[in-house]
Structures are given as C-alpha cells and as structure tokens.
C-alpha positions, 0 to 999 in steps of 0.5 A, a space after each residue: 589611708 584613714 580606713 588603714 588608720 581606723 583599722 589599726 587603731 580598732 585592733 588597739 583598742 581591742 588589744 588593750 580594752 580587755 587588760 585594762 579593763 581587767 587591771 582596772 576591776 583588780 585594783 578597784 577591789 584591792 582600793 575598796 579592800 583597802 580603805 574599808 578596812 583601813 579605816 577600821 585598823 586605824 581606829 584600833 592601832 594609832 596611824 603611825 604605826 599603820 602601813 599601807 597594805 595592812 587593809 588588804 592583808 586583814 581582809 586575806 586573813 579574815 576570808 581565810 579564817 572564815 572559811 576555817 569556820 564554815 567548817 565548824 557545826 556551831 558556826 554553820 547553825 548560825 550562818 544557817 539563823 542569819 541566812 533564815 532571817 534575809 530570806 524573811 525579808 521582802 526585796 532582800 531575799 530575792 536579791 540575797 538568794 540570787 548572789 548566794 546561788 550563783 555564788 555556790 555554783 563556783 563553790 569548791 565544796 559544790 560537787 556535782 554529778 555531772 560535769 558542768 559542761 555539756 553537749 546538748 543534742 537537739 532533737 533529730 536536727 543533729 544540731 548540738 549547743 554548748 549548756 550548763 548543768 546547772 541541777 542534776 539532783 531530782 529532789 532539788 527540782 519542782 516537784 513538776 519537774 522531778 518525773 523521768 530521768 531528768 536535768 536543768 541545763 543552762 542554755 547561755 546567750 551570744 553576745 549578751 548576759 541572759 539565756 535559758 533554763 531548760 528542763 531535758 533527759 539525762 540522754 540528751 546531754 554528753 560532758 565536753 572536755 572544756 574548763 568552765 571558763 572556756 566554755 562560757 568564753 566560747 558561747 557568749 563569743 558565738 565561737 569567735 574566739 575558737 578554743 585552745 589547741 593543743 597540738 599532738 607532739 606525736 602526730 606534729 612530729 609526723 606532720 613535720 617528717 612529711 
C-alpha cells in the first residue's frame, strides 16, 4: 500500500514540477519587469494615473524599438564602443563575452551553414551521438584549428549542464531533422523522453485496413 502511495505521488509530483516550475520562471520575469520599470514610470507620471501592467508593456516596446535600432550603422558603432570598452574590463568580459555568445547562438540574425543539429559518427564503431555545430566558419576557428575541412561540434552531456567542444571533419557529421529544442530535450533526457511521432496518414490508414 505505501509503495502504491509513494508511486503515485512521485508521477504527481512529476507531472506538476515542470508546469509549475515553468508558470513560475514566467511570472518572476513579467514581476521583475514589472517593478523595475514601474518604479521608473511613476517618477515620470503621477501614481494615479499609473495602471498595473504599464511596467510590462514599456519594457515590450523598449525591446521592440531596440531591436528597430540594432539595425541602424550609427546605433551598431555604438553598441560595438560599449561592447569594446566590457571587453576591457577583467572578470566582466569574461562573463559578458560567455552570455553574449550563447545568446547569439539563438539569435535569428545568426544564419548558419549547416543545420544545428547533427549526427555525429564515431570512428569505425557505427555508433552515432546527438551534437551542435556550433562553428562551421574557418576564420572563426584557432588559428590551429583552421587545417582540413573542419567544424566544432557541441557534444551535450545527459542528466547534467556541461559537455564537450569537439573539433571534427565536415564528414563525420550529417543534419537531423530535429528542432533545436528537441534535441537537447532528448540528449540531456538520455532519450528517456523519446521524440514526437508523427504518424504517417498513408500508411495508418493501410495499418487500420489490415
């Protein structure tokens, strides 16, 4: 009996955990957006005339008009100064450099010649892993890496934050047809949660005939 308990409230627990987690990073952003910028409007405006909500839709339009911007020469020189003037800075740069990249791999701008998903081979084995290219452009390389034909790949770790860099020939890899998202769901899951299928109308409705 308490074995069936524990059971069912672990598949519970499981259950809600990830919503709630999720509902609950949601709501810390729209707050934190919210009272930062709040406080900055009602210095502005009188606090009669400010309505709950207002903190949340500045900081929307602020992101949309900074984006407008980005695309401007003047606006980028500038961007480019500040950016110059963190990357002189010791501990900053390090951490600023590290967000900014792995902010820009999600970027929209960022197109990439291959697709960021791949197959990996390894050696003669036959066995494959899940990686990331995360840079096929030689010039963007170590100038030790730049010989041959070749790419870094990102080799993620299951069940953990972490994995590994690996420099290897454009041969050795194949794009799969999995979002982004999937695929890092699957490998940090170590395939636990398998992947979507989509059933193939044709042949279900052959299956079904049968």
């Amino acid at each position: 009996m308490l074995k069936f308990i524990s059971r069912n409230v672990l598949t519970g627990l499981v259950t809600i955990l990830p919503i709630a987690l999720t509902l609950y990073l949601v709501y810390w952003l729209v707050v934190s957006v919210e009272v930062a910028l709040g406080s900055l409007i009602r210095l502005v405006i009188p606090s009669s005339l400010y309505v709950p909500g207002m903190g949340l839709l500045v900081g929307l339009l602020l992101m949309f008009v900074i984006g407008l911007l980005m695309h401007a020469y003047l606006v980028q020189r500038l961007f480019s100064m500040a950016e110059d003037l963190l990357f002189h800075m010791p501990l900053v740069k390090s951490i600023y450099r590290a967000i900014r990249d792995f902010f820009n791999y999600f970027s929209p701008d960022d197109h990439r010649e291959f697709e960021q998903v791949v197959s990996v081979s390894i050696g003669e084995t036959g066995m494959r892993v899940i990686g990331f290219v995360t840079q096929a452009r030689p010039e963007r390389l170590p100038p030790g890496f730049r010989e041959d034909d070749n790419i870094l790949v990102y080799l993620p770790l299951s069940y953990m934050i972490g994995g590994y860099a690996v420099l290897m020939p454009r041969t050795a890899v194949r794009p799969l047809d999995m979002s982004m998202e999937e695929a890092m769901r699957f490998t940090l899951t170590a395939g636990v949660t398998g992947v979507r299928v989509t059933e193939d109308p044709v042949r279900a409705g052959n299956s079904r005939r049968q």
